[in-house]
ChimeraX commands (.cxc) that place a marker at each C-alpha (Angstrom):
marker #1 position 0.00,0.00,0.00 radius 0.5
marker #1 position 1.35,3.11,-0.83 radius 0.5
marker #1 position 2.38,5.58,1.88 radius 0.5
marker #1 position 1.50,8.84,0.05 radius 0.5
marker #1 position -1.67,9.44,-1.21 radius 0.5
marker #1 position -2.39,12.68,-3.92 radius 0.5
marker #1 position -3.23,15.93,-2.53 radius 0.5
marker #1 position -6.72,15.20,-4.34 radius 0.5
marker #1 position -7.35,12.04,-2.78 radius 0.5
marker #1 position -6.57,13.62,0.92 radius 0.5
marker #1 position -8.82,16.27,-0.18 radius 0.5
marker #1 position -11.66,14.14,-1.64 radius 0.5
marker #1 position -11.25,12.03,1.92 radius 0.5
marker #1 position -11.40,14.96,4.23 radius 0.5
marker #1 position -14.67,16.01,2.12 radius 0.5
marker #1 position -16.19,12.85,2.77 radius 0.5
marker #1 position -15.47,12.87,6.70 radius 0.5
marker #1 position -16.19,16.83,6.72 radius 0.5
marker #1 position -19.76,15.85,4.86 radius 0.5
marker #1 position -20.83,12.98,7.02 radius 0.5
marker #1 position -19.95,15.12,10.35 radius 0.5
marker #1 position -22.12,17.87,9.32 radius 0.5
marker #1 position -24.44,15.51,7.79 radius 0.5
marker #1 position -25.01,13.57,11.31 radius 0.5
marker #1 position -24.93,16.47,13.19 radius 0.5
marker #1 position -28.05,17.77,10.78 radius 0.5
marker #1 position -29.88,14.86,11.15 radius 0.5
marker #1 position -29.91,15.51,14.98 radius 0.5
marker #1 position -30.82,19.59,14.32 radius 0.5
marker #1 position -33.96,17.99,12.13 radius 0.5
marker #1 position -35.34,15.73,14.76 radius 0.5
marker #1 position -35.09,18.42,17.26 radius 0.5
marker #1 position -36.95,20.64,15.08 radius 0.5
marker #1 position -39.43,18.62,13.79 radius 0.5
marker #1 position -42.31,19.02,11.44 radius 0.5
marker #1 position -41.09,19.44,7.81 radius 0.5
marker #1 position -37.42,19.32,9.19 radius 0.5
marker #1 position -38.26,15.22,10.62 radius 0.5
marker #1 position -39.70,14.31,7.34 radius 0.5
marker #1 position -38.88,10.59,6.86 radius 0.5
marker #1 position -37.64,11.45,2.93 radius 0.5
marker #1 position -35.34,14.02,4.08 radius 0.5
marker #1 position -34.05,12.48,7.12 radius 0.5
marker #1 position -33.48,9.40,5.10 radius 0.5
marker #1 position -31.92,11.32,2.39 radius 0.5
marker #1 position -29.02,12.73,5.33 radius 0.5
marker #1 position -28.50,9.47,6.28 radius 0.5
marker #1 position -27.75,7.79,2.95 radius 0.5
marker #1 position -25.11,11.04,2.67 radius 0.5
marker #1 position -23.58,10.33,6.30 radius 0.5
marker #1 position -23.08,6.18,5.10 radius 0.5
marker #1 position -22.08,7.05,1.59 radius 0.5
marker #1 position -19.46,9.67,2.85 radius 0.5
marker #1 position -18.30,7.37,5.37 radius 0.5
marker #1 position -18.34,4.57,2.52 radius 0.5
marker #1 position -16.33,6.39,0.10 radius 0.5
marker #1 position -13.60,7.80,2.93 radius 0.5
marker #1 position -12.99,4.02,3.62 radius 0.5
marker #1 position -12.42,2.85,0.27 radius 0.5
marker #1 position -10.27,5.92,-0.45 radius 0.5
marker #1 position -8.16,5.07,2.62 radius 0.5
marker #1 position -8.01,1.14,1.93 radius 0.5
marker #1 position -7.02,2.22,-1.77 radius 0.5
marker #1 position -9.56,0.33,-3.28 radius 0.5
marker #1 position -9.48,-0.40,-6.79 radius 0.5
marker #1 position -12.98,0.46,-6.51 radius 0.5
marker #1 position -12.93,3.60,-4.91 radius 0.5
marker #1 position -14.03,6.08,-8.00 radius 0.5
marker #1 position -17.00,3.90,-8.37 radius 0.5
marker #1 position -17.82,4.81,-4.70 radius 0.5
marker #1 position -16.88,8.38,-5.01 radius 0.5
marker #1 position -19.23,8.78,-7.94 radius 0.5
marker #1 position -21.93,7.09,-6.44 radius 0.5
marker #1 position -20.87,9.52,-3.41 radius 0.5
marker #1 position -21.84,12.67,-5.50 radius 0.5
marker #1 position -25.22,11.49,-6.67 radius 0.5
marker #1 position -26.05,10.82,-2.70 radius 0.5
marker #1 position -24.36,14.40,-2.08 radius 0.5
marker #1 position -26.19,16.20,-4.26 radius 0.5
marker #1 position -29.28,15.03,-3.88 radius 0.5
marker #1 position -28.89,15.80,0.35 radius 0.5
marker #1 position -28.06,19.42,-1.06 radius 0.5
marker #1 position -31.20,19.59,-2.73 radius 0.5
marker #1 position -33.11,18.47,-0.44 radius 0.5
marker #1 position -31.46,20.82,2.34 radius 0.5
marker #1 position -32.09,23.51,0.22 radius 0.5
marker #1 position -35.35,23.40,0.86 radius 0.5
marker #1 position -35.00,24.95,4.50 radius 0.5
marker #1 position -33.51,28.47,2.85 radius 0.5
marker #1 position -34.04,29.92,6.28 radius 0.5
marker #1 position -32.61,28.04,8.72 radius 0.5
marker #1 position -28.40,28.18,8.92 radius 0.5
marker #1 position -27.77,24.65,9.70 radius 0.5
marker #1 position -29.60,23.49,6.51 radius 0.5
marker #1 position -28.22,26.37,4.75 radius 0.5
marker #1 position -24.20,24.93,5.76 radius 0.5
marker #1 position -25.17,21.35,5.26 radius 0.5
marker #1 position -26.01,21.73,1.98 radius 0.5
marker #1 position -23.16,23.68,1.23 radius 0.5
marker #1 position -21.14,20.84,2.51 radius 0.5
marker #1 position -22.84,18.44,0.51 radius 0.5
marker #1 position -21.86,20.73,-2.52 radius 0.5
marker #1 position -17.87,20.50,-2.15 radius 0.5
marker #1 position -18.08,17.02,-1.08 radius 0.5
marker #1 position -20.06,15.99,-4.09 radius 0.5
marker #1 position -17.74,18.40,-6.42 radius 0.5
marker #1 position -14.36,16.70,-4.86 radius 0.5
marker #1 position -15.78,13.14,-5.19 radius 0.5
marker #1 position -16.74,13.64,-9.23 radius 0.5
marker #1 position -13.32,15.19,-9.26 radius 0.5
marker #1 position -11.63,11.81,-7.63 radius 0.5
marker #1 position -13.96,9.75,-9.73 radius 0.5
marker #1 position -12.84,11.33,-13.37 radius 0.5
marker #1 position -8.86,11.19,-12.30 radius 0.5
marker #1 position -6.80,8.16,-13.58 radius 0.5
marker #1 position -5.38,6.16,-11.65 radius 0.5
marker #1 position -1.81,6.83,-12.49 radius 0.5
marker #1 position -2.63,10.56,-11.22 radius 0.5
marker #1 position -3.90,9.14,-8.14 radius 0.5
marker #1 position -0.39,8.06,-5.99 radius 0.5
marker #1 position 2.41,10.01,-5.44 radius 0.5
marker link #1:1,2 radius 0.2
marker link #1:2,3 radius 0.2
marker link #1:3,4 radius 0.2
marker link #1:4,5 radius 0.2
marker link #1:5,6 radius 0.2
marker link #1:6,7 radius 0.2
marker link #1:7,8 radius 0.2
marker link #1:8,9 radius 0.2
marker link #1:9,10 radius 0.2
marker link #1:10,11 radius 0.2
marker link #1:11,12 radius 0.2
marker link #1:12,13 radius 0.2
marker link #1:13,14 radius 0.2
marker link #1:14,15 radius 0.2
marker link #1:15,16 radius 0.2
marker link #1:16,17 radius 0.2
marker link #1:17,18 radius 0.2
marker link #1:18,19 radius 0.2
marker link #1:19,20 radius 0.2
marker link #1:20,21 radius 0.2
marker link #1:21,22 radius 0.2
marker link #1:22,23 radius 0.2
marker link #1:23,24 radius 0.2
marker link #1:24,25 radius 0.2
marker link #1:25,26 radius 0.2
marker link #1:26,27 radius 0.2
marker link #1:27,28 radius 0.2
marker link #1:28,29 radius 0.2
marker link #1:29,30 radius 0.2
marker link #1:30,31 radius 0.2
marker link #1:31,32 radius 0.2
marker link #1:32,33 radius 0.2
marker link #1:33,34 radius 0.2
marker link #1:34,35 radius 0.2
marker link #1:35,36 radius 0.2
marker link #1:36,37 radius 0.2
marker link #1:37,38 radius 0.2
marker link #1:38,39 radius 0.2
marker link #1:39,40 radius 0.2
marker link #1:40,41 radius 0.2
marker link #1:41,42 radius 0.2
marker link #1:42,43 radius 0.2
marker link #1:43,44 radius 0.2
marker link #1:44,45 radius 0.2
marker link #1:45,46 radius 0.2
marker link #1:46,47 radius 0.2
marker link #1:47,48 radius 0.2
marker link #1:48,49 radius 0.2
marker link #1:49,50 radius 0.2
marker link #1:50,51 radius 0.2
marker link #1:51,52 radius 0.2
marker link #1:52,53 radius 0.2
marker link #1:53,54 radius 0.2
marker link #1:54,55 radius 0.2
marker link #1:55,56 radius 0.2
marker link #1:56,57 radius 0.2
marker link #1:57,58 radius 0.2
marker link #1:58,59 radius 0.2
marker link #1:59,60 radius 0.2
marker link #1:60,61 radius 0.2
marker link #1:61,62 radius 0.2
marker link #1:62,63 radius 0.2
marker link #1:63,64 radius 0.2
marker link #1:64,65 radius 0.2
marker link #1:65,66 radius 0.2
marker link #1:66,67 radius 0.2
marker link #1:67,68 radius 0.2
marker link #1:68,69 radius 0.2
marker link #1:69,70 radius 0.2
marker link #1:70,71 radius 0.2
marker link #1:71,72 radius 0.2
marker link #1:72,73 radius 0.2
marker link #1:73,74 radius 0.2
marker link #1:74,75 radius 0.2
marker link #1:75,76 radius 0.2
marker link #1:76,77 radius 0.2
marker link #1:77,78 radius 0.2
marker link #1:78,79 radius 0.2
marker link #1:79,80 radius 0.2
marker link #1:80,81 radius 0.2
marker link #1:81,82 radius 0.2
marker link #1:82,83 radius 0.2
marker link #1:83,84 radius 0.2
marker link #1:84,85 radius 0.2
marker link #1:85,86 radius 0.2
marker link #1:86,87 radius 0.2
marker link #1:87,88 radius 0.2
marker link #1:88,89 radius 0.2
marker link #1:89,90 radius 0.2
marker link #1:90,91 radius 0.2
marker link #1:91,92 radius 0.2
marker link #1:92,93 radius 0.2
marker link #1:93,94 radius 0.2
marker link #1:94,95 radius 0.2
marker link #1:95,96 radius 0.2
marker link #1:96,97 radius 0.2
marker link #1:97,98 radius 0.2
marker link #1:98,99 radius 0.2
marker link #1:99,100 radius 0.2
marker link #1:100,101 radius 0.2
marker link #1:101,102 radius 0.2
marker link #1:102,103 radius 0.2
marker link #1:103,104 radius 0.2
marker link #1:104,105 radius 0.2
marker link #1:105,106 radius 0.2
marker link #1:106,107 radius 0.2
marker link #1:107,108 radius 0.2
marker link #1:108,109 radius 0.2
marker link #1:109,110 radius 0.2
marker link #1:110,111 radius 0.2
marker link #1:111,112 radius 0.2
marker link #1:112,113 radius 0.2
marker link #1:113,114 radius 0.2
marker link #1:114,115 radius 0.2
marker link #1:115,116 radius 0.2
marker link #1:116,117 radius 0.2
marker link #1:117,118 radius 0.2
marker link #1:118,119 radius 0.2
marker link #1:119,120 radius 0.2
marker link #1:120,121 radius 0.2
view
Protein backbone atom coordinates (compact mmCIF):
# COMPACT_ATOMS: atom_id res chain seq x y z
CA UNK A 1 0.00 0.00 0.00
CA UNK A 2 1.35 3.11 -0.83
CA UNK A 3 2.38 5.58 1.88
CA UNK A 4 1.50 8.84 0.05
CA UNK A 5 -1.67 9.44 -1.21
CA UNK A 6 -2.39 12.68 -3.92
CA UNK A 7 -3.23 15.93 -2.53
CA UNK A 8 -6.72 15.20 -4.34
CA UNK A 9 -7.35 12.04 -2.78
CA UNK A 10 -6.57 13.62 0.92
CA UNK A 11 -8.82 16.27 -0.18
CA UNK A 12 -11.66 14.14 -1.64
CA UNK A 13 -11.25 12.03 1.92
CA UNK A 14 -11.40 14.96 4.23
CA UNK A 15 -14.67 16.01 2.12
CA UNK A 16 -16.19 12.85 2.77
CA UNK A 17 -15.47 12.87 6.70
CA UNK A 18 -16.19 16.83 6.72
CA UNK A 19 -19.76 15.85 4.86
CA UNK A 20 -20.83 12.98 7.02
CA UNK A 21 -19.95 15.12 10.35
CA UNK A 22 -22.12 17.87 9.32
CA UNK A 23 -24.44 15.51 7.79
CA UNK A 24 -25.01 13.57 11.31
CA UNK A 25 -24.93 16.47 13.19
CA UNK A 26 -28.05 17.77 10.78
CA UNK A 27 -29.88 14.86 11.15
CA UNK A 28 -29.91 15.51 14.98
CA UNK A 29 -30.82 19.59 14.32
CA UNK A 30 -33.96 17.99 12.13
CA UNK A 31 -35.34 15.73 14.76
CA UNK A 32 -35.09 18.42 17.26
CA UNK A 33 -36.95 20.64 15.08
CA UNK A 34 -39.43 18.62 13.79
CA UNK A 35 -42.31 19.02 11.44
CA UNK A 36 -41.09 19.44 7.81
CA UNK A 37 -37.42 19.32 9.19
CA UNK A 38 -38.26 15.22 10.62
CA UNK A 39 -39.70 14.31 7.34
CA UNK A 40 -38.88 10.59 6.86
CA UNK A 41 -37.64 11.45 2.93
CA UNK A 42 -35.34 14.02 4.08
CA UNK A 43 -34.05 12.48 7.12
CA UNK A 44 -33.48 9.40 5.10
CA UNK A 45 -31.92 11.32 2.39
CA UNK A 46 -29.02 12.73 5.33
CA UNK A 47 -28.50 9.47 6.28
CA UNK A 48 -27.75 7.79 2.95
CA UNK A 49 -25.11 11.04 2.67
CA UNK A 50 -23.58 10.33 6.30
CA UNK A 51 -23.08 6.18 5.10
CA UNK A 52 -22.08 7.05 1.59
CA UNK A 53 -19.46 9.67 2.85
CA UNK A 54 -18.30 7.37 5.37
CA UNK A 55 -18.34 4.57 2.52
CA UNK A 56 -16.33 6.39 0.10
CA UNK A 57 -13.60 7.80 2.93
CA UNK A 58 -12.99 4.02 3.62
CA UNK A 59 -12.42 2.85 0.27
CA UNK A 60 -10.27 5.92 -0.45
CA UNK A 61 -8.16 5.07 2.62
CA UNK A 62 -8.01 1.14 1.93
CA UNK A 63 -7.02 2.22 -1.77
CA UNK A 64 -9.56 0.33 -3.28
CA UNK A 65 -9.48 -0.40 -6.79
CA UNK A 66 -12.98 0.46 -6.51
CA UNK A 67 -12.93 3.60 -4.91
CA UNK A 68 -14.03 6.08 -8.00
CA UNK A 69 -17.00 3.90 -8.37
CA UNK A 70 -17.82 4.81 -4.70
CA UNK A 71 -16.88 8.38 -5.01
CA UNK A 72 -19.23 8.78 -7.94
CA UNK A 73 -21.93 7.09 -6.44
CA UNK A 74 -20.87 9.52 -3.41
CA UNK A 75 -21.84 12.67 -5.50
CA UNK A 76 -25.22 11.49 -6.67
CA UNK A 77 -26.05 10.82 -2.70
CA UNK A 78 -24.36 14.40 -2.08
CA UNK A 79 -26.19 16.20 -4.26
CA UNK A 80 -29.28 15.03 -3.88
CA UNK A 81 -28.89 15.80 0.35
CA UNK A 82 -28.06 19.42 -1.06
CA UNK A 83 -31.20 19.59 -2.73
CA UNK A 84 -33.11 18.47 -0.44
CA UNK A 85 -31.46 20.82 2.34
CA UNK A 86 -32.09 23.51 0.22
CA UNK A 87 -35.35 23.40 0.86
CA UNK A 88 -35.00 24.95 4.50
CA UNK A 89 -33.51 28.47 2.85
CA UNK A 90 -34.04 29.92 6.28
CA UNK A 91 -32.61 28.04 8.72
CA UNK A 92 -28.40 28.18 8.92
CA UNK A 93 -27.77 24.65 9.70
CA UNK A 94 -29.60 23.49 6.51
CA UNK A 95 -28.22 26.37 4.75
CA UNK A 96 -24.20 24.93 5.76
CA UNK A 97 -25.17 21.35 5.26
CA UNK A 98 -26.01 21.73 1.98
CA UNK A 99 -23.16 23.68 1.23
CA UNK A 100 -21.14 20.84 2.51
CA UNK A 101 -22.84 18.44 0.51
CA UNK A 102 -21.86 20.73 -2.52
CA UNK A 103 -17.87 20.50 -2.15
CA UNK A 104 -18.08 17.02 -1.08
CA UNK A 105 -20.06 15.99 -4.09
CA UNK A 106 -17.74 18.40 -6.42
CA UNK A 107 -14.36 16.70 -4.86
CA UNK A 108 -15.78 13.14 -5.19
CA UNK A 109 -16.74 13.64 -9.23
CA UNK A 110 -13.32 15.19 -9.26
CA UNK A 111 -11.63 11.81 -7.63
CA UNK A 112 -13.96 9.75 -9.73
CA UNK A 113 -12.84 11.33 -13.37
CA UNK A 114 -8.86 11.19 -12.30
CA UNK A 115 -6.80 8.16 -13.58
CA UNK A 116 -5.38 6.16 -11.65
CA UNK A 117 -1.81 6.83 -12.49
CA UNK A 118 -2.63 10.56 -11.22
CA UNK A 119 -3.90 9.14 -8.14
CA UNK A 120 -0.39 8.06 -5.99
CA UNK A 121 2.41 10.01 -5.44
Amino acid sequence: MPETRSDAMQRCIDECESCRDVCLRTVAHCLHQGGRHAAATHVTTLLDCVDMCATSASFMLRDSMTHRRTCAVCAEVCDACAKSCDGFPDDDVMRRCAEECRRCAESCREMAATPMSKEMK
